[in-house]
C-alpha positions as CSV (number, residue, x, y, z in Angstrom):
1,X,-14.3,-24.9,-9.2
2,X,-11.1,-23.6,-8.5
3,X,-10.2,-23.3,-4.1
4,X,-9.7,-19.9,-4.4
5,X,-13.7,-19.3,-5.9
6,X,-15.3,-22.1,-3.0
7,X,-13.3,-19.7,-0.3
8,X,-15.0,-17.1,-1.5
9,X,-18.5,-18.3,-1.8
10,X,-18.0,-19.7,1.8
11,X,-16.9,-16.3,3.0
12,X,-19.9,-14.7,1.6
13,X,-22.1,-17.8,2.9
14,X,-20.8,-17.4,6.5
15,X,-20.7,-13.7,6.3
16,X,-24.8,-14.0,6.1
17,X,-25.1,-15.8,8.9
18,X,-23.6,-12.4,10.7
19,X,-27.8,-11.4,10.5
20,X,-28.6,-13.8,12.9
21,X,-26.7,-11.8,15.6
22,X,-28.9,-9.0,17.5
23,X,-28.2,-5.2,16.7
24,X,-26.3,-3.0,19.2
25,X,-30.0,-1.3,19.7
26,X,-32.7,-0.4,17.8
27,X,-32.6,2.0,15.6
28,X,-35.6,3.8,13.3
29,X,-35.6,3.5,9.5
30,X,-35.2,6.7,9.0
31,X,-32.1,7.0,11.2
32,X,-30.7,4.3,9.3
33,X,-31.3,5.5,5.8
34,X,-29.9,9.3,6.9
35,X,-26.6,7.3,8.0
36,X,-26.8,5.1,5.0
37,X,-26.9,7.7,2.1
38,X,-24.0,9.5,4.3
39,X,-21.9,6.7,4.6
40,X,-22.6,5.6,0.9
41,X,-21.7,9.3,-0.2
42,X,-18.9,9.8,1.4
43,X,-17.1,6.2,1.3
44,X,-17.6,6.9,-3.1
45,X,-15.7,10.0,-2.9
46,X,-13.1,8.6,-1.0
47,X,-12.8,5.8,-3.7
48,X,-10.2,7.5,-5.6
49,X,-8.1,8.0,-2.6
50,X,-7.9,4.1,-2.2
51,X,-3.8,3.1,-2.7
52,X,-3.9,0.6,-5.4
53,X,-0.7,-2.7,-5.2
54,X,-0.7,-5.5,-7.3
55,X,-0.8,-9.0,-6.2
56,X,-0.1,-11.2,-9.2
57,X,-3.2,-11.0,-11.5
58,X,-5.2,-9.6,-8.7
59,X,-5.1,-5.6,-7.3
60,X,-5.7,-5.1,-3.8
61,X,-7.3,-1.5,-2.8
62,X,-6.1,0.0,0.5
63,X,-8.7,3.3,1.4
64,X,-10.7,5.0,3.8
65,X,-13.1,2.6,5.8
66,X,-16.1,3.4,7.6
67,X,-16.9,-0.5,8.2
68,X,-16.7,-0.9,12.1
69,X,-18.0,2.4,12.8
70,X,-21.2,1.6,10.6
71,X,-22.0,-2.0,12.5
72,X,-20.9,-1.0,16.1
73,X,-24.8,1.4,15.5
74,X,-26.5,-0.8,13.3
75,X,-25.2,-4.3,13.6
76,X,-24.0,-6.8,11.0
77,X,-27.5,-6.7,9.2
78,X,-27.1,-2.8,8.6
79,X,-23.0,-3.4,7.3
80,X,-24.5,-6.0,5.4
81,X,-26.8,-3.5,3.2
82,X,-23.8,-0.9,3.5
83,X,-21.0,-2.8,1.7
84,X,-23.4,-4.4,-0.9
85,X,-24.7,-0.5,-1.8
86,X,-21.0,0.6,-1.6
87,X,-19.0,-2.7,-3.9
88,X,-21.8,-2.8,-6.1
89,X,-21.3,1.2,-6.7
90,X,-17.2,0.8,-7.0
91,X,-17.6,-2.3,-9.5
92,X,-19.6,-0.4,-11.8
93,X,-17.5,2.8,-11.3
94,X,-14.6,0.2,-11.9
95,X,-16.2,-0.7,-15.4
96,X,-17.0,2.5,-16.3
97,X,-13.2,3.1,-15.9
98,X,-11.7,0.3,-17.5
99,X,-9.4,-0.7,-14.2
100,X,-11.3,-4.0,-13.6
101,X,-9.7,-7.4,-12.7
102,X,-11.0,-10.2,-14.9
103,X,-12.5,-11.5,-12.0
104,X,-14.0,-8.6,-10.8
105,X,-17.8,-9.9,-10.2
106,X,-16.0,-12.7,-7.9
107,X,-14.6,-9.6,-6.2
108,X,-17.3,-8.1,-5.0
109,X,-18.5,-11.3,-3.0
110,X,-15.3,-11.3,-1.3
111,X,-15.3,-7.7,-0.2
112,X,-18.9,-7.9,1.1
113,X,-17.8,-11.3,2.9
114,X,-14.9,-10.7,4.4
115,X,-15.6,-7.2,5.7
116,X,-19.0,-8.5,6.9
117,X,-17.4,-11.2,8.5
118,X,-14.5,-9.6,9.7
119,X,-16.4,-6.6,11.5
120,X,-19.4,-9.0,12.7
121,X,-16.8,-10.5,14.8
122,X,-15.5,-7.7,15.7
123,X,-18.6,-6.6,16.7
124,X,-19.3,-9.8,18.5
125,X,-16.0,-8.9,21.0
126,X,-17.6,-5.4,20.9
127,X,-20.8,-6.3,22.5
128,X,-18.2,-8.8,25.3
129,X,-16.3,-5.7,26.2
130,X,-18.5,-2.8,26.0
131,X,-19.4,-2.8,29.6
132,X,-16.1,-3.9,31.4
133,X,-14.2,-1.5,29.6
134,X,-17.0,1.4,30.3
135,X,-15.7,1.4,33.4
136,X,-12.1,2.0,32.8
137,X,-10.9,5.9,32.6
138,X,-10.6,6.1,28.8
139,X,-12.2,2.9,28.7
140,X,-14.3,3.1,25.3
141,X,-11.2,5.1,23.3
142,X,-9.4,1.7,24.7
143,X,-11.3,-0.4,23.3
144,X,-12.2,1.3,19.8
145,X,-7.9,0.6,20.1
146,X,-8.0,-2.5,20.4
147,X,-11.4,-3.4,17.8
148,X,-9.4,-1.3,15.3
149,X,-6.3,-3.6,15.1
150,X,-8.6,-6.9,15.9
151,X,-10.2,-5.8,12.5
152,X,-6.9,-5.3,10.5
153,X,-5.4,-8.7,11.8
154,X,-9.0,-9.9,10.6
155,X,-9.0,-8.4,7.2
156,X,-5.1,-9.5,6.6
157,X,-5.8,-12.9,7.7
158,X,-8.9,-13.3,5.4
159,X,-6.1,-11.9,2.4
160,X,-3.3,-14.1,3.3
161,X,-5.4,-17.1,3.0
162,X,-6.6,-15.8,-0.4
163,X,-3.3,-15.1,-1.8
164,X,-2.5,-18.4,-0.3
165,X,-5.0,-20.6,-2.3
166,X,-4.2,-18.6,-4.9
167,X,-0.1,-19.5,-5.0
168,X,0.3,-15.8,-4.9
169,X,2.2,-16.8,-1.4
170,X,3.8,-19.7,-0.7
171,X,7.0,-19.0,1.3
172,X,7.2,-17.4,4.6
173,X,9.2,-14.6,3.0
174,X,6.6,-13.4,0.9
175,X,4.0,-14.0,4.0
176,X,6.8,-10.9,6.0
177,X,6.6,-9.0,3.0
178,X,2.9,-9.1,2.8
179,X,2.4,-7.9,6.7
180,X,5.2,-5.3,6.5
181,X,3.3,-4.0,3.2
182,X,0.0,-3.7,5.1
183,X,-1.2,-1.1,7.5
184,X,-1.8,-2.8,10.6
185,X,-3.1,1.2,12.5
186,X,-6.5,2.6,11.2
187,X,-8.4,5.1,12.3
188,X,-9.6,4.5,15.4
189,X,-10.3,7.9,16.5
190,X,-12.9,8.5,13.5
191,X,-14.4,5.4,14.5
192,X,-15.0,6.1,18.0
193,X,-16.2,9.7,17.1
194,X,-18.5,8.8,14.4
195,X,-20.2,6.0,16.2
196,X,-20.2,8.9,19.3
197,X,-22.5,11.2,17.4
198,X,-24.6,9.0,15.4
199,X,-25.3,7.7,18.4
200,X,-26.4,11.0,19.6
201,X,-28.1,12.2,16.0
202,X,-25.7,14.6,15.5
203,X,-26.0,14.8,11.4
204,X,-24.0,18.2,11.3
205,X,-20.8,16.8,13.3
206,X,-21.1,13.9,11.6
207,X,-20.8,15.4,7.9
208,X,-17.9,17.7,9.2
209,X,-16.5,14.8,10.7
210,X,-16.8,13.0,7.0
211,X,-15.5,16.2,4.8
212,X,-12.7,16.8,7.7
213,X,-11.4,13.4,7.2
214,X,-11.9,13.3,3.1
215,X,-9.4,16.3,3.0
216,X,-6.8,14.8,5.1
217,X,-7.1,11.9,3.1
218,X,-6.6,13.5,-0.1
219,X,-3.5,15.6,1.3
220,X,-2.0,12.7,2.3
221,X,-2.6,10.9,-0.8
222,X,-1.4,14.1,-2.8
223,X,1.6,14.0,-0.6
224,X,2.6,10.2,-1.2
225,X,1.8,10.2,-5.0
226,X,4.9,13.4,-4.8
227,X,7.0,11.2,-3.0
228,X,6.5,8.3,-5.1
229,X,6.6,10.7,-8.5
230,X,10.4,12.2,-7.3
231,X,11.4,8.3,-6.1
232,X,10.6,7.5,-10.0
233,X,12.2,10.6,-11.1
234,X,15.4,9.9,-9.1
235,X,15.0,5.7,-10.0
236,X,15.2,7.0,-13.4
237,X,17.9,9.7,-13.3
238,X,20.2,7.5,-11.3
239,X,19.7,4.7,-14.3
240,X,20.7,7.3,-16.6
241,X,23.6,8.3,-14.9
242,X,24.6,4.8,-13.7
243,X,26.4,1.8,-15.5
244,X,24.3,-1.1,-15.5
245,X,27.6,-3.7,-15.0
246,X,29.2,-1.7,-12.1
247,X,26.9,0.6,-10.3
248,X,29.8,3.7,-11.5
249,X,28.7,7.0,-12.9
250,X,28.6,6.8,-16.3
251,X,29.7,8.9,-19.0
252,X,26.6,11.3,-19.6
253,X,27.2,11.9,-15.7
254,X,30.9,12.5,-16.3
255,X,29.8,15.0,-18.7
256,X,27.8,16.4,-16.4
257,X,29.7,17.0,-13.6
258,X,32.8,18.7,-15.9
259,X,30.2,21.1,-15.9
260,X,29.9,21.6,-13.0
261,X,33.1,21.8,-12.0
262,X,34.6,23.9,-14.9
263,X,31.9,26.5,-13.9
264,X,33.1,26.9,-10.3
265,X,36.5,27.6,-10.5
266,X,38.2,25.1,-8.4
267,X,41.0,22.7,-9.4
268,X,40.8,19.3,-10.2
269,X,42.7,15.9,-10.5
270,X,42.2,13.3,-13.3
271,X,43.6,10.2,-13.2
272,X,42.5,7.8,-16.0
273,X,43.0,4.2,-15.6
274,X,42.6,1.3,-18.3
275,X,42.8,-2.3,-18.5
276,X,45.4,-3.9,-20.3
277,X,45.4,-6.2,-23.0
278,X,41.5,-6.6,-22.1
279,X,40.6,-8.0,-25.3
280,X,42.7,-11.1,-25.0
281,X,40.5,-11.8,-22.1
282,X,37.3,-11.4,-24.1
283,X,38.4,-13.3,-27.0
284,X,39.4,-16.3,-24.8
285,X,37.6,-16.8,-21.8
286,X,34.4,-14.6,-23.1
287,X,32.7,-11.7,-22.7
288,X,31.4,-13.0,-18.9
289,X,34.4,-13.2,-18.1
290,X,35.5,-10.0,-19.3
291,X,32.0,-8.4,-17.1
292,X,33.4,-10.0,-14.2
293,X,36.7,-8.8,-14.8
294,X,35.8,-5.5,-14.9
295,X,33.7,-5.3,-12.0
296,X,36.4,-6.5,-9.7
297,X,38.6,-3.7,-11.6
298,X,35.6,-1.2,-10.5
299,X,35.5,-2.5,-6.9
300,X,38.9,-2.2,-6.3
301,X,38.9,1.4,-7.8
302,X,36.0,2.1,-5.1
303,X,37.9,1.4,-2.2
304,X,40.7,4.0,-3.2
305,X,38.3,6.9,-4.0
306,X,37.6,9.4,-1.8
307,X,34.3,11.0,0.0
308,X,34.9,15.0,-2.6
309,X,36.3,12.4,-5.8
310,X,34.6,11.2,-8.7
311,X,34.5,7.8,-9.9
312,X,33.2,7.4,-14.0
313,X,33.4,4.9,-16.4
314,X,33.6,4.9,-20.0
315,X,32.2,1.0,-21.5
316,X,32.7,1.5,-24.6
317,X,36.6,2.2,-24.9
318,X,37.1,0.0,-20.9
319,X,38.3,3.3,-19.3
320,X,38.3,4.2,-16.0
321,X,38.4,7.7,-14.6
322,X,39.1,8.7,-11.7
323,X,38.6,12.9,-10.6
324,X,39.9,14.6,-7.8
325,X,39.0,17.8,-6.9
C-alpha cells in the first residue's frame, strides 16, 4: 500500500478518536437533526460554488465551509455525522457528473478525516479559550479570529503533507506556491454568528444567515469566473497578436492597427528595417542561430521605440517595421 493511502487511513483512524472528546453541551435530538438537514442543505447548494485547481492527478476543491461552526454546538461526534452525510452526497453528485478523480472513494476518507481532525482540535483550543477570552471586550469575535486561521493552517498542513507523500511537492518553491495559492482568511464572522443563534434556536436567522451567505458566494464566484473568462480572452488575443520568437506585434496586429490609424486622420511614420544577408546565417550556423539573431535584432529595435510608436514584425519575409505616429 502506497504512503499516501496508509496517511489517509490513519487520518480517518485518528479523526474517530475525536468522539471520545465531550460535546460543548448537550444538545436534544431534535435540535440536532433541524441543524443537520440545514447544514446538509445548504453546504449541497453551495457545492457548485466550490473553486476547483488541479494538483497533479488530483483536484483540490476550495468552497463554502460550515465545519467549525457545526462542532463548536455539537462537538466532534456531531461533525463527524455532518461531513460523512455531506462527502458521501458530493461523491455521488461527483459520479453523477462525471468530474471524479480515479481515486475518488479514497477521497472521501480524507475529507471526513482531515476536517474532523482538523476542527476537533480546533475545538479542543476552543473549549481552553472559551472562558479567558469571554472576558475580553470583543473577546468571542477574537477568538472565532483566531480558531478561523488555526483551522486553515490545520487544513493546509494536513494538504502539504499529502501532496508531499504524493511527490506532488518536493521543493520548497512549490511548498511558497502552494501557501500563496491557498486562502489563509475564512469566514469568521458567519461562524461566530451561526454558532450565536443556533445556540439560541433561532432557525429563522439562521436560514437567512445561510441564503444571505449562498448569494454572496455565487456573486463572487460569478464575478471571478468574468475575470478569469476576459484573462483567457486577453491570453488568447495577445497570442494572436504576438510573435511567439520575440514577444513583437505581429502582422495580423499590424493589420489591425493601419486601421485604426488610417480611420483617424492623423499622420504617421514608417520605418521598415531588414536584416541583411540573413540567410547566410541560417544556412551556416542554423536556424537557432538565426532565432537568436533575430531576437537580439528585436531587442535592440525595442530600446529605440517610443511610448505613441508601433513596433511589428513580419517572420515570414525577416522584416521589421517600425510606425510612428
Amino acid at each position: 500500500m502506497s504512503k499516501d493511502k496508509i496517511y489517509i487511513i490513519l487520518l480517518f483512524l485518528v479523526s474517530l478518536l475525536g468522539s471520545l472528546l465531550p460535546k460543548s453541551h448537550p444538545i436534544g435530538e431534535t435540535f440536532f437533526f433541524k441543524a443537520l438537514f440545514m447544514y446538509w442543505v445548504f453546504t449541497i447548494l453551495s457545492f457548485h460554488l466550490r473553486t476547483i485547481s488541479k494538483k497533479g492527478k488530483d483536484t483540490v476543491d476550495y468552497g463554502i465551509n460550515y465545519s467549525l461552526s457545526f462542532i463548536l454546538i455539537f462537538g466532534p461526534v456531531g461533525l463527524l455525522v455532518f461531513e460523512s452525510l455531506f462527502r458521501i452526497t458530493a461523491y455521488f453528485y461527483k459520479k453523477i457528473t462525471k468530474t471524479d478523480d480515479p481515486d475518488e472513494l479514497l477521497h472521501i476518507f480524507y475529507n471526513i478525516g482531515s476536517f474532523v481532525l482538523q476542527n476537533t482540535l480546533t475545538f479542543f483550543v476552543y473549549q481552553i479559550l472559551n472562558k479567558p477570552f469571554s472576558y475580553l471586550p470583543f473577546g468571542f469575535w477574537i477568538l472565532m479570529f483566531i480558531l478561523v486561521i488555526l483551522n486553515a493552517i490545520l487544513s493546509d498542513t494536513f494538504l502539504i503533507i499529502f501532496f508531499y507523500l504524493m511527490k506532488e511537492i518536493s521543493t520548497k518553491k512549490e511548498l511558497i506556491s502552494f501557501i500563496k495559492s491557498r486562502s489563509i482568511l475564512r469566514i469568521s464572522f458567519i461562524i461566530g454568528m451561526l454558532f450565536l443563534l443556533i445556540k439560541e434556536g433561532l432557525w429563522e436567522m439562521v436560514l437567512g444567515l445561510f441564503i444571505i451567505n449562498y448569494l454572496v458566494g455565487h456573486s463572487f464566484i460569478s464575478k471571478a469566473q468574468l475575470i478569469q473568462h476576459k484573462a483567457e480572452r486577453d491570453q488568447f488575443e495577445q497570442m494572436a497578436y504576438t510573435d511567439f520568437l520575440t514577444g513583437i506585434h505581429n502582422r495580423a496586429y499590424m493589420d489591425k492597427k493601419m486601421k485604426e490609424l488610417n480611420n483617424s486622420g492623423e499622420w504617421i511614420g514608417i520605418v521598415v528595417g531588414d536584416i541583411d544577408n540573413f540567410k547566410k546565417i541560417n544556412d551556416n550556423y542554423n536556424h537557432a542561430v538565426g532565432d537568436q539573431v533575430i531576437k537580439h535584432f528585436a531587442d535592440t529595435l525595442k530600446k529605440y521605440v517610443g511610448k505613441e510608436d508601433y513596433l511589428f514584425v513580419k517572420r515570414r519575409r525577416r522584416i521589421y517595421d517600425v510606425f510612428t505616429k
